[in-house]
mmCIF file of the N, C-alpha and C atoms, coordinates in Angstrom:
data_MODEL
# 
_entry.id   MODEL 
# 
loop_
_atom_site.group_PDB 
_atom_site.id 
_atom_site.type_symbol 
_atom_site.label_atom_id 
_atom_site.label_alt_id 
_atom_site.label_comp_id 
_atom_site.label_asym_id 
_atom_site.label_entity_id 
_atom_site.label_seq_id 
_atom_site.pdbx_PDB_ins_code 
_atom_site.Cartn_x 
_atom_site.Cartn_y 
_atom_site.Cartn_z 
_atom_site.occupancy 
_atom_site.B_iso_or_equiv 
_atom_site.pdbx_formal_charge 
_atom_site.auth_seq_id 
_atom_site.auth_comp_id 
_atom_site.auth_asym_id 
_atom_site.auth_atom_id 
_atom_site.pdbx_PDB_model_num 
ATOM 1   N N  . UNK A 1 1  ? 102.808 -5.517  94.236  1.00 0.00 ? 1  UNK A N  1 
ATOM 2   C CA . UNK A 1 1  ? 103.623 -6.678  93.983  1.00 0.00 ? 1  UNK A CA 1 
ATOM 3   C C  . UNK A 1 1  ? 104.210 -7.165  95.301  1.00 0.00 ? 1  UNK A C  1 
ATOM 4   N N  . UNK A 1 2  ? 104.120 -8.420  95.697  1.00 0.00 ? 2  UNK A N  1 
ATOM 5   C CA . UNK A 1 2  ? 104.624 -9.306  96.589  1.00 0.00 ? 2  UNK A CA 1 
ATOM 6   C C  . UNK A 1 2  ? 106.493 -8.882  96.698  1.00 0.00 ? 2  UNK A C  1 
ATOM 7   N N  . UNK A 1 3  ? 107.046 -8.282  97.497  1.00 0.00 ? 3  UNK A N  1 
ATOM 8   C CA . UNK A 1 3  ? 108.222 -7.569  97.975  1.00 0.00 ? 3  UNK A CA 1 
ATOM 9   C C  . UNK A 1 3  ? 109.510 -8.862  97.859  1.00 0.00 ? 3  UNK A C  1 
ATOM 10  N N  . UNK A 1 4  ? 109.171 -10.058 97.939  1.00 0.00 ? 4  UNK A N  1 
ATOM 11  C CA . UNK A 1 4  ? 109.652 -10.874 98.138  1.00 0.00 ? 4  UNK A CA 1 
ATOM 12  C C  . UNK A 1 4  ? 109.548 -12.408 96.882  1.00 0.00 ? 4  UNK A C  1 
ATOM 13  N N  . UNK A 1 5  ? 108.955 -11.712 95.787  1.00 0.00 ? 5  UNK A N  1 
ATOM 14  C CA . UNK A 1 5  ? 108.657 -12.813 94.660  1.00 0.00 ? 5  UNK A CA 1 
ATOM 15  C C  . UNK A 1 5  ? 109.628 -12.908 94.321  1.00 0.00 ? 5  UNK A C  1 
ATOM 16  N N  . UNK A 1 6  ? 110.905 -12.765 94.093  1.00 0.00 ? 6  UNK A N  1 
ATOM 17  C CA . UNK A 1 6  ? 111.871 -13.434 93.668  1.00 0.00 ? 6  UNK A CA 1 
ATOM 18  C C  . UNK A 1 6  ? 112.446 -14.424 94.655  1.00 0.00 ? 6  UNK A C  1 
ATOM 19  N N  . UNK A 1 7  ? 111.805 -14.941 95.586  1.00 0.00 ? 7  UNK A N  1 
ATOM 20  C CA . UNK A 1 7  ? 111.939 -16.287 96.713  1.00 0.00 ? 7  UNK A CA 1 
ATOM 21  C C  . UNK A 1 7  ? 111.260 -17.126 95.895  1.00 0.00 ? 7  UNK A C  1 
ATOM 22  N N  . UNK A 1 8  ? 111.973 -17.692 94.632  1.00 0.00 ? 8  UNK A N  1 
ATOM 23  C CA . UNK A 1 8  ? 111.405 -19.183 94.717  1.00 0.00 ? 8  UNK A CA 1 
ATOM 24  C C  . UNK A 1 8  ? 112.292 -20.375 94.745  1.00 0.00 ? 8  UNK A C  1 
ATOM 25  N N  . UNK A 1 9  ? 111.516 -21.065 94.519  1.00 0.00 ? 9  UNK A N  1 
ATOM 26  C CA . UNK A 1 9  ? 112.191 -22.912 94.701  1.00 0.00 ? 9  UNK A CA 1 
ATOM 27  C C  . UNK A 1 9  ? 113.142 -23.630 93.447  1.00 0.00 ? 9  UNK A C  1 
ATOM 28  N N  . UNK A 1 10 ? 113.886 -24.250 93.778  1.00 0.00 ? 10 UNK A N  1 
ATOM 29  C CA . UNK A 1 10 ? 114.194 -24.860 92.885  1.00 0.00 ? 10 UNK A CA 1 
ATOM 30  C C  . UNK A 1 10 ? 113.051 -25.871 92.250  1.00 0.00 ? 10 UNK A C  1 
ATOM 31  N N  . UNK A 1 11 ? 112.533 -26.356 92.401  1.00 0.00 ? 11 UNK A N  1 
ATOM 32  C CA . UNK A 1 11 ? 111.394 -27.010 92.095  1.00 0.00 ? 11 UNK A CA 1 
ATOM 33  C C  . UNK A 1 11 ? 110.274 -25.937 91.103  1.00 0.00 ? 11 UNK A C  1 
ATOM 34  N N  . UNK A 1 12 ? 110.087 -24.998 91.772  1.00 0.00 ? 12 UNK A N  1 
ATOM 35  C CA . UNK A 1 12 ? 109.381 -24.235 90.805  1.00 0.00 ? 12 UNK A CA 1 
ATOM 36  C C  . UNK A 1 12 ? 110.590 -23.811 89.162  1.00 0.00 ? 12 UNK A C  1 
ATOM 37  N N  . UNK A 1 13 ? 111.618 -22.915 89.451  1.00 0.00 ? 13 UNK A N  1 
ATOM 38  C CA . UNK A 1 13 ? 112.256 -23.036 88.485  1.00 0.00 ? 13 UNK A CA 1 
ATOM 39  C C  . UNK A 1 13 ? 112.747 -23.903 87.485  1.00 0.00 ? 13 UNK A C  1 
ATOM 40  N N  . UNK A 1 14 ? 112.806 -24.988 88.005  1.00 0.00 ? 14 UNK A N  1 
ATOM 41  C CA . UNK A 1 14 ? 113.482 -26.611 87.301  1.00 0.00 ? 14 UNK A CA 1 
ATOM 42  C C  . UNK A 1 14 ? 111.942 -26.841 86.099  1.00 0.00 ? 14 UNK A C  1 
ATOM 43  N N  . UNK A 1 15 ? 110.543 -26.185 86.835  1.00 0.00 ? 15 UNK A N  1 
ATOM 44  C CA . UNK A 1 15 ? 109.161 -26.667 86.254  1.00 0.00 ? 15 UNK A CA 1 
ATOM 45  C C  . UNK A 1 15 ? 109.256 -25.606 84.826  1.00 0.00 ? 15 UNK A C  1 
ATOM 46  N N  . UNK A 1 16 ? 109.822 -24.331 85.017  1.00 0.00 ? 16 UNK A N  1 
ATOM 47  C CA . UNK A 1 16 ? 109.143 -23.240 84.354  1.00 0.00 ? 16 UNK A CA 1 
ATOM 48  C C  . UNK A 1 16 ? 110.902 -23.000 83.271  1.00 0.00 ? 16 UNK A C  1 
ATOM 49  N N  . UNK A 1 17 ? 112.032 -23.658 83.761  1.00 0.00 ? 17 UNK A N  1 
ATOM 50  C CA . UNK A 1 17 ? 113.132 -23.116 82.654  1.00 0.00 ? 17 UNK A CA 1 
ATOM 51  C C  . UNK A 1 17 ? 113.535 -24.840 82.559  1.00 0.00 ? 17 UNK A C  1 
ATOM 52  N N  . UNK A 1 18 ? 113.337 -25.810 82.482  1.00 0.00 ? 18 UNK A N  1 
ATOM 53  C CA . UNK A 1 18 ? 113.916 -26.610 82.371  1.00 0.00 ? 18 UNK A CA 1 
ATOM 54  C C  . UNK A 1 18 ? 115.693 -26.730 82.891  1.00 0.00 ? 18 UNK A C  1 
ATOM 55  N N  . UNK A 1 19 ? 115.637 -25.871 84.288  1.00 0.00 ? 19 UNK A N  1 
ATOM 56  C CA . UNK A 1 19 ? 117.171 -25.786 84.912  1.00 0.00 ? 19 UNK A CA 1 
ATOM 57  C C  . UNK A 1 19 ? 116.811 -25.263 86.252  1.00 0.00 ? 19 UNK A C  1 
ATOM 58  N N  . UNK A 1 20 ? 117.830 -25.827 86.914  1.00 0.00 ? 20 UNK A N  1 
ATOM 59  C CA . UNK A 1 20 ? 117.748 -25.570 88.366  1.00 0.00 ? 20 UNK A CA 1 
ATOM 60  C C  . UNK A 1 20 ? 118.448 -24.065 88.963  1.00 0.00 ? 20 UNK A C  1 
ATOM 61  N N  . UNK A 1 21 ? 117.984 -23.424 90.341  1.00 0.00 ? 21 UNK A N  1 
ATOM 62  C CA . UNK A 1 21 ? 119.133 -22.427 90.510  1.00 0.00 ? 21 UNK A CA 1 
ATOM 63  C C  . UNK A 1 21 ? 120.447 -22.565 90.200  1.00 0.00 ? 21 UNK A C  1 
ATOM 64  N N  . UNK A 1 22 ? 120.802 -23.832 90.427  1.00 0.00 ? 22 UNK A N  1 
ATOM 65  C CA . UNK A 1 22 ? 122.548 -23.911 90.813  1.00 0.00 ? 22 UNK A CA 1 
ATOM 66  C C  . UNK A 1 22 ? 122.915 -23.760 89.233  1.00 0.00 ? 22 UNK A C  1 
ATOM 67  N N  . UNK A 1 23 ? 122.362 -24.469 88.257  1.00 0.00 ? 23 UNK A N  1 
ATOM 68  C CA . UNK A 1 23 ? 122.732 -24.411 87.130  1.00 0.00 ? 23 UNK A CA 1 
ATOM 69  C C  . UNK A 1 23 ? 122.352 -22.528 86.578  1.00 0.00 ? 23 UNK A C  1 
ATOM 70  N N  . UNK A 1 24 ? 121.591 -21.875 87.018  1.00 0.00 ? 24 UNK A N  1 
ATOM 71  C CA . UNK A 1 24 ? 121.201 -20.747 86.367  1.00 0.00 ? 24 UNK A CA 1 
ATOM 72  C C  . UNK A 1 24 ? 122.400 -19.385 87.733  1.00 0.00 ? 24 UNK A C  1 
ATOM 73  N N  . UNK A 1 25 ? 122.760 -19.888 88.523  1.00 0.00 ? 25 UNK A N  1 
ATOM 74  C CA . UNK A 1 25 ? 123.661 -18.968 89.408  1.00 0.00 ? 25 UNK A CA 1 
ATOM 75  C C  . UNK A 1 25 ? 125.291 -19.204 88.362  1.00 0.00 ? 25 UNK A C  1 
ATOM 76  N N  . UNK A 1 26 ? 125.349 -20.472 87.611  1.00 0.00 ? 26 UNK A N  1 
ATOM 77  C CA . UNK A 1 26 ? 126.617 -20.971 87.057  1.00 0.00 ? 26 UNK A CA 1 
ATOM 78  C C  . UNK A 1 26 ? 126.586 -20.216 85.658  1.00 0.00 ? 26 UNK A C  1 
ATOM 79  N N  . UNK A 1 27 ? 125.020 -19.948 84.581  1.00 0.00 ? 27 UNK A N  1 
ATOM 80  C CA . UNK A 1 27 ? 125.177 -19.427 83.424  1.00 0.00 ? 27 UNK A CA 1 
ATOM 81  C C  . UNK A 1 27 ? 125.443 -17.643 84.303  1.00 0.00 ? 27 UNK A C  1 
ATOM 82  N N  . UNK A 1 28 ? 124.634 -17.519 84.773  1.00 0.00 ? 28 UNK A N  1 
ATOM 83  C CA . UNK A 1 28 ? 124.799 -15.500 85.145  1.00 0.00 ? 28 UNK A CA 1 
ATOM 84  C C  . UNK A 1 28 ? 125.995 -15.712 85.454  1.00 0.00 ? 28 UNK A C  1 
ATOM 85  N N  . UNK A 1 29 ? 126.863 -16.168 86.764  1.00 0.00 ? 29 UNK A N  1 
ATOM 86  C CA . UNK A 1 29 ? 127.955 -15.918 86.780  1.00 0.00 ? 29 UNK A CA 1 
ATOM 87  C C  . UNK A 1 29 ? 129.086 -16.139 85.884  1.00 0.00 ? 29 UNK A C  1 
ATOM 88  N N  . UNK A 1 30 ? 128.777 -17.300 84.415  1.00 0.00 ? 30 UNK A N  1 
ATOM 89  C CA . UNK A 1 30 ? 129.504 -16.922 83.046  1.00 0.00 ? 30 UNK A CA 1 
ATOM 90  C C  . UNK A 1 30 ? 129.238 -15.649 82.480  1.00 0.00 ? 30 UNK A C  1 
ATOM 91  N N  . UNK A 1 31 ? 128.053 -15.665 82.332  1.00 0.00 ? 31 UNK A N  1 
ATOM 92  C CA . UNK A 1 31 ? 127.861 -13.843 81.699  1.00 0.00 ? 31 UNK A CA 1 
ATOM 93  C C  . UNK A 1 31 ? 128.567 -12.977 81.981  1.00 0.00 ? 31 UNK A C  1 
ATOM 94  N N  . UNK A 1 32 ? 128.645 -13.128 83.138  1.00 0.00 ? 32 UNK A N  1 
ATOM 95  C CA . UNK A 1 32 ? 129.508 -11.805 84.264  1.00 0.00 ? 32 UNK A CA 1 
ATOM 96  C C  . UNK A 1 32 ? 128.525 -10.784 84.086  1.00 0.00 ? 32 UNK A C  1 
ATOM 97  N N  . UNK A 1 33 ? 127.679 -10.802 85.287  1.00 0.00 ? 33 UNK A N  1 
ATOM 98  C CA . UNK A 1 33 ? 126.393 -9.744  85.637  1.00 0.00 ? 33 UNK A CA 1 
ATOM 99  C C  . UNK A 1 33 ? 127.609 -8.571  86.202  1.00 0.00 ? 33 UNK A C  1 
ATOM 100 N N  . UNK A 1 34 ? 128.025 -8.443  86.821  1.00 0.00 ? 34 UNK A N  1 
ATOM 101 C CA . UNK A 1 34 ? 129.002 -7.499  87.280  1.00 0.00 ? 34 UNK A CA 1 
ATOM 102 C C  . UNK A 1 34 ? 128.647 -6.207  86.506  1.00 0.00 ? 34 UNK A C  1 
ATOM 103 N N  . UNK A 1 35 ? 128.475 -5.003  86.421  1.00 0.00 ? 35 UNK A N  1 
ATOM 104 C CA . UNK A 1 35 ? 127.883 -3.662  86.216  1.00 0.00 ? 35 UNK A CA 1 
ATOM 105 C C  . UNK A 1 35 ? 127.241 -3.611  84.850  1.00 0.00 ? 35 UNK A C  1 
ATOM 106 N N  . UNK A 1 36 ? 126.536 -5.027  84.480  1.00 0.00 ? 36 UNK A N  1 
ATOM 107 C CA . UNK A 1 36 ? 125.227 -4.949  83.489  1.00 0.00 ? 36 UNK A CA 1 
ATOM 108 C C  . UNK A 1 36 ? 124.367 -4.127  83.977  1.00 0.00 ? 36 UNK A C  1 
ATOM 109 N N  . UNK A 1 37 ? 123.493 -3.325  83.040  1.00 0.00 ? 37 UNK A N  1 
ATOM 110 C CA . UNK A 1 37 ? 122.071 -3.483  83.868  1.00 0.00 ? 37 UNK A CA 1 
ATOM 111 C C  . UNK A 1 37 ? 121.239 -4.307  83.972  1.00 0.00 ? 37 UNK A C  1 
ATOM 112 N N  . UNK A 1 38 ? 120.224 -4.202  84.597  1.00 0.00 ? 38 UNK A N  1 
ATOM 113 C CA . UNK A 1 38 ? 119.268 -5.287  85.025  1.00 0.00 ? 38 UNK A CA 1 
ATOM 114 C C  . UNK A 1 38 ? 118.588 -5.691  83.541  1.00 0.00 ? 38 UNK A C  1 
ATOM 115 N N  . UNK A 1 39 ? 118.324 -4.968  82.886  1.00 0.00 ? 39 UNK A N  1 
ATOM 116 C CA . UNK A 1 39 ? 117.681 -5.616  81.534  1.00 0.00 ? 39 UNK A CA 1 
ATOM 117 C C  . UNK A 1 39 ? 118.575 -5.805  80.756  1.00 0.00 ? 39 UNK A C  1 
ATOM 118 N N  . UNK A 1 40 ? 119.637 -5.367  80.815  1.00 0.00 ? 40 UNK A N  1 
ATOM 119 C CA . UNK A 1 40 ? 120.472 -6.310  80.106  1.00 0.00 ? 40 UNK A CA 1 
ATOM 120 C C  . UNK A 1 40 ? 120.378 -7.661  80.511  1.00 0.00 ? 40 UNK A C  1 
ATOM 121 N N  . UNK A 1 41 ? 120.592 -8.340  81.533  1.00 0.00 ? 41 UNK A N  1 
ATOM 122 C CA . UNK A 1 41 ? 120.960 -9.622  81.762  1.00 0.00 ? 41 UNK A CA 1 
ATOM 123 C C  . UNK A 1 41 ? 119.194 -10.670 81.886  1.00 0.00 ? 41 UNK A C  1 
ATOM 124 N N  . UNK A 1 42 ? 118.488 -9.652  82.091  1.00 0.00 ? 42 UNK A N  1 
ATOM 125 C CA . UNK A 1 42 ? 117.532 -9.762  81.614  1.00 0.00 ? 42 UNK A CA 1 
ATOM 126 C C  . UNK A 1 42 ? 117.320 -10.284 79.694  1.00 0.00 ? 42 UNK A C  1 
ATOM 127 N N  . UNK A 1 43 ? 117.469 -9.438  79.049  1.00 0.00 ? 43 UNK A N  1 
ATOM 128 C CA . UNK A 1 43 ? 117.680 -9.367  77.806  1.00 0.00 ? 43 UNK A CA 1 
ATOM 129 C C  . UNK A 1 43 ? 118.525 -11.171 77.515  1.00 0.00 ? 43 UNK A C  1 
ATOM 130 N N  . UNK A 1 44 ? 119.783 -11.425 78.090  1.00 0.00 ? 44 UNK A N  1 
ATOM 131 C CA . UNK A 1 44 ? 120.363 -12.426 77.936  1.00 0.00 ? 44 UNK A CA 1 
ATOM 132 C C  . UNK A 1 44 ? 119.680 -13.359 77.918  1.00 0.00 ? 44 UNK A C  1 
ATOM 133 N N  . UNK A 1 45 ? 118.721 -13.746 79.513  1.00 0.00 ? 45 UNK A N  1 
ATOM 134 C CA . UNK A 1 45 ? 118.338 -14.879 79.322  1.00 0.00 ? 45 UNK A CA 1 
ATOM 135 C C  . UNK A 1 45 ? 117.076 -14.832 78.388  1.00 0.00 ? 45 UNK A C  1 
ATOM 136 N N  . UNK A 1 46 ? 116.419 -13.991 77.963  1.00 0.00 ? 46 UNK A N  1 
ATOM 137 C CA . UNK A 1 46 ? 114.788 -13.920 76.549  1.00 0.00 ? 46 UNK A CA 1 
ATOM 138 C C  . UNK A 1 46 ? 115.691 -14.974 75.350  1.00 0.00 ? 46 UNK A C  1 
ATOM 139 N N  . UNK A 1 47 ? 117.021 -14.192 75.179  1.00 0.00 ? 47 UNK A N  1 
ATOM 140 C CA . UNK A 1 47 ? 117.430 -14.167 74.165  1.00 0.00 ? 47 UNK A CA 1 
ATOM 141 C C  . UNK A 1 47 ? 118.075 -15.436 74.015  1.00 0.00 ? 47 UNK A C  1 
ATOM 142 N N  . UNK A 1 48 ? 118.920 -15.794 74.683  1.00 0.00 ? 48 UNK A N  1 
ATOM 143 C CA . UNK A 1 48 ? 120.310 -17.009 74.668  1.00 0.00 ? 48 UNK A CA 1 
ATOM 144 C C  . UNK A 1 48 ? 119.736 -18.486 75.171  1.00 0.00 ? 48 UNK A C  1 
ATOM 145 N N  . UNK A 1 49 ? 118.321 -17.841 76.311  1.00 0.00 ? 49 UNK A N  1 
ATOM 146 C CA . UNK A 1 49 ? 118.154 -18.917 76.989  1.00 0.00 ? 49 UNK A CA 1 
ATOM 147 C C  . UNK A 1 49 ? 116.760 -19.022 76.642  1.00 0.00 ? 49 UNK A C  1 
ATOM 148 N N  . UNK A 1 50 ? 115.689 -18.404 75.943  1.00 0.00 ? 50 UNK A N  1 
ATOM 149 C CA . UNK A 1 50 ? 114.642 -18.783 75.768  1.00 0.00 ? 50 UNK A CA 1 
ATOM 150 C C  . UNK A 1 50 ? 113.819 -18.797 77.198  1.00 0.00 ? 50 UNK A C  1 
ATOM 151 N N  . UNK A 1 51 ? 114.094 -17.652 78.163  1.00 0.00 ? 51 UNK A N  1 
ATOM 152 C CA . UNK A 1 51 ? 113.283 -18.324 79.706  1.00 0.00 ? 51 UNK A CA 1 
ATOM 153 C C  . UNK A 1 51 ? 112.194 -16.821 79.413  1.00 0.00 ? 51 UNK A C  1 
ATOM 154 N N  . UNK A 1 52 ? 111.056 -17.130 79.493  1.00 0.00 ? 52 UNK A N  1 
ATOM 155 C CA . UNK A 1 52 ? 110.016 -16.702 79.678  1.00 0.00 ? 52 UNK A CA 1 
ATOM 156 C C  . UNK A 1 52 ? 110.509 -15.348 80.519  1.00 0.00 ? 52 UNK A C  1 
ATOM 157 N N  . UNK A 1 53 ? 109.492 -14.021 79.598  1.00 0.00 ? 53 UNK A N  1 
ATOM 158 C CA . UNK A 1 53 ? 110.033 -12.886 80.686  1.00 0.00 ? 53 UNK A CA 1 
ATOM 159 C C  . UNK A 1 53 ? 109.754 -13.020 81.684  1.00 0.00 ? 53 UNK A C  1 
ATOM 160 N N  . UNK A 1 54 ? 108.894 -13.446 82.522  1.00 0.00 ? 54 UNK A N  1 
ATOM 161 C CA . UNK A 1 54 ? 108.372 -13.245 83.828  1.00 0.00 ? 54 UNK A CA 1 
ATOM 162 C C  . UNK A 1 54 ? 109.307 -13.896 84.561  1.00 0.00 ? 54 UNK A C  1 
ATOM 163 N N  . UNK A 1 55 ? 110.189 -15.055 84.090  1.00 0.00 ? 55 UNK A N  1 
ATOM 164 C CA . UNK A 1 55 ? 111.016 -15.907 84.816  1.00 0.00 ? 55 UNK A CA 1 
ATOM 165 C C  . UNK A 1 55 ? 112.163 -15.104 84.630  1.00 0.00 ? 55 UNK A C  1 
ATOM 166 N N  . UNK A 1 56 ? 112.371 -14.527 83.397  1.00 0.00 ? 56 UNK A N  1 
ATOM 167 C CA . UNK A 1 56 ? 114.050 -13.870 83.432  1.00 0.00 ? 56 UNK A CA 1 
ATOM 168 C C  . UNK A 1 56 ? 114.451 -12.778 84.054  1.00 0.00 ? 56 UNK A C  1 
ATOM 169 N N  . UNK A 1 57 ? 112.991 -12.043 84.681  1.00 0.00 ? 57 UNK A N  1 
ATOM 170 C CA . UNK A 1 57 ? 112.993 -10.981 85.276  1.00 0.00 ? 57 UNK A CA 1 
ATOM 171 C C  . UNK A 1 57 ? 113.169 -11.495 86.933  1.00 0.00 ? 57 UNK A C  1 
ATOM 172 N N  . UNK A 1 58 ? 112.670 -12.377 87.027  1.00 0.00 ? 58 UNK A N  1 
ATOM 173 C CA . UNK A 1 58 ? 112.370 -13.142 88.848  1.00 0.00 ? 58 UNK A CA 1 
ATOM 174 C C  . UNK A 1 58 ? 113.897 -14.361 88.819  1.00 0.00 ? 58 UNK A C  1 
ATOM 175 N N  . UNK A 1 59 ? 114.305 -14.413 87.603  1.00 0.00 ? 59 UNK A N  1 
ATOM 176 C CA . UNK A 1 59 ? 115.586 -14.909 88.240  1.00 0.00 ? 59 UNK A CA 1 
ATOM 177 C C  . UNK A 1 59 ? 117.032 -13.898 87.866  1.00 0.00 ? 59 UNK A C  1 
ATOM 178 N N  . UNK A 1 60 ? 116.408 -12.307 87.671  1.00 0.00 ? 60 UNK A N  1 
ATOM 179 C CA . UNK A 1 60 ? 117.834 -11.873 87.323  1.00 0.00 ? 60 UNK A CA 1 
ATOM 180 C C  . UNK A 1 60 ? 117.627 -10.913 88.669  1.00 0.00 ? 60 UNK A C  1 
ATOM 181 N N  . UNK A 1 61 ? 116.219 -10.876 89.368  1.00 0.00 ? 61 UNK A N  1 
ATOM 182 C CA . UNK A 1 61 ? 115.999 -10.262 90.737  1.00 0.00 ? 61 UNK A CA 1 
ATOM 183 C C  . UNK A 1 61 ? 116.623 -11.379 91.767  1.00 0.00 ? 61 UNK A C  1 
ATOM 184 N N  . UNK A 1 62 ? 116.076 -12.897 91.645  1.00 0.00 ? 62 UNK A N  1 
ATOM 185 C CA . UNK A 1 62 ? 116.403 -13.784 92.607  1.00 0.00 ? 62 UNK A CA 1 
ATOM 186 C C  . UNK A 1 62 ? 118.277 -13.576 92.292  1.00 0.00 ? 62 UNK A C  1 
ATOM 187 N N  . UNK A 1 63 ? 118.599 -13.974 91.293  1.00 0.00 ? 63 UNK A N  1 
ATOM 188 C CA . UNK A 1 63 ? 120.350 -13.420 91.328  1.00 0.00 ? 63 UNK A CA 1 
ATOM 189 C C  . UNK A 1 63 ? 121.063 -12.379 91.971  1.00 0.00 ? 63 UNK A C  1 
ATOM 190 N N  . UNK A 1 64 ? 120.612 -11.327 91.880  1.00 0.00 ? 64 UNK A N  1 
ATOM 191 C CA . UNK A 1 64 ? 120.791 -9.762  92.279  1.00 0.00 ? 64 UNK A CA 1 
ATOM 192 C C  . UNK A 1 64 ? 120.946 -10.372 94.146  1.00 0.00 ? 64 UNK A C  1 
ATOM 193 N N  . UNK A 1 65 ? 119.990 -10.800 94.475  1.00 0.00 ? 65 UNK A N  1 
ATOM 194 C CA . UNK A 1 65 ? 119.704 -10.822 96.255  1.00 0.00 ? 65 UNK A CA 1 
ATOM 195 C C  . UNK A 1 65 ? 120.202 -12.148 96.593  1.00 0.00 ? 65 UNK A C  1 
ATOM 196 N N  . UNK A 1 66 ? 120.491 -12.910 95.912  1.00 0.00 ? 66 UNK A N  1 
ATOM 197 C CA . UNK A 1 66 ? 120.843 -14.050 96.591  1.00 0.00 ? 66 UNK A CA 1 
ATOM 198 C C  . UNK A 1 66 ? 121.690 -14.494 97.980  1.00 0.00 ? 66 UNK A C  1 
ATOM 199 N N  . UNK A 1 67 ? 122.288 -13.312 98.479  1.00 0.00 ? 67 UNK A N  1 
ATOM 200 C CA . UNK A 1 67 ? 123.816 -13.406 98.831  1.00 0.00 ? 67 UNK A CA 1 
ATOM 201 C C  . UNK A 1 67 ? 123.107 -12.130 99.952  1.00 0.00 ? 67 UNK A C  1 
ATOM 202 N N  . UNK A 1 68 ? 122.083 -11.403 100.095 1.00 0.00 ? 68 UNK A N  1 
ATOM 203 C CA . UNK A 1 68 ? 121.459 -10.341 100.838 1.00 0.00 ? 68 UNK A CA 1 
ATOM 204 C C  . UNK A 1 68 ? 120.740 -11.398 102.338 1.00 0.00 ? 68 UNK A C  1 
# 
């Protein structure tokens, strides 16, 4: 696996969740990711937000590093 796939675009995300980072950094930080685990917040977006696993997994990784 590519070390670095959770680098994507707003443009790609806006195509594949119908929402941009800024809007998806604003729902996680309502959640309060703060000592979830990763499939939990994972779990959130399948569930609340309907985003495709492959995306809820690459934007709860792109979340996690954002700030790295």
């Amino acid at each position: 696996m590519k070390s670095d796939y959770w680098n994507v675009s707003d443009e790609q995300v806006l195509d594949k969740t119908g929402k941009s980072l800024a809007e998806w950094t604003t729902i996680l930080d309502g959640f309060g990711t703060e000592g979830k685990k990763f499939n939990d917040i994972v779990a959130f977006l399948l569930k609340e937000h309907s985003v495709p696993r492959y995306c809820a997994r690459t934007l709860t990784t792109w979340y996690s590093k954002r700030d790295e």
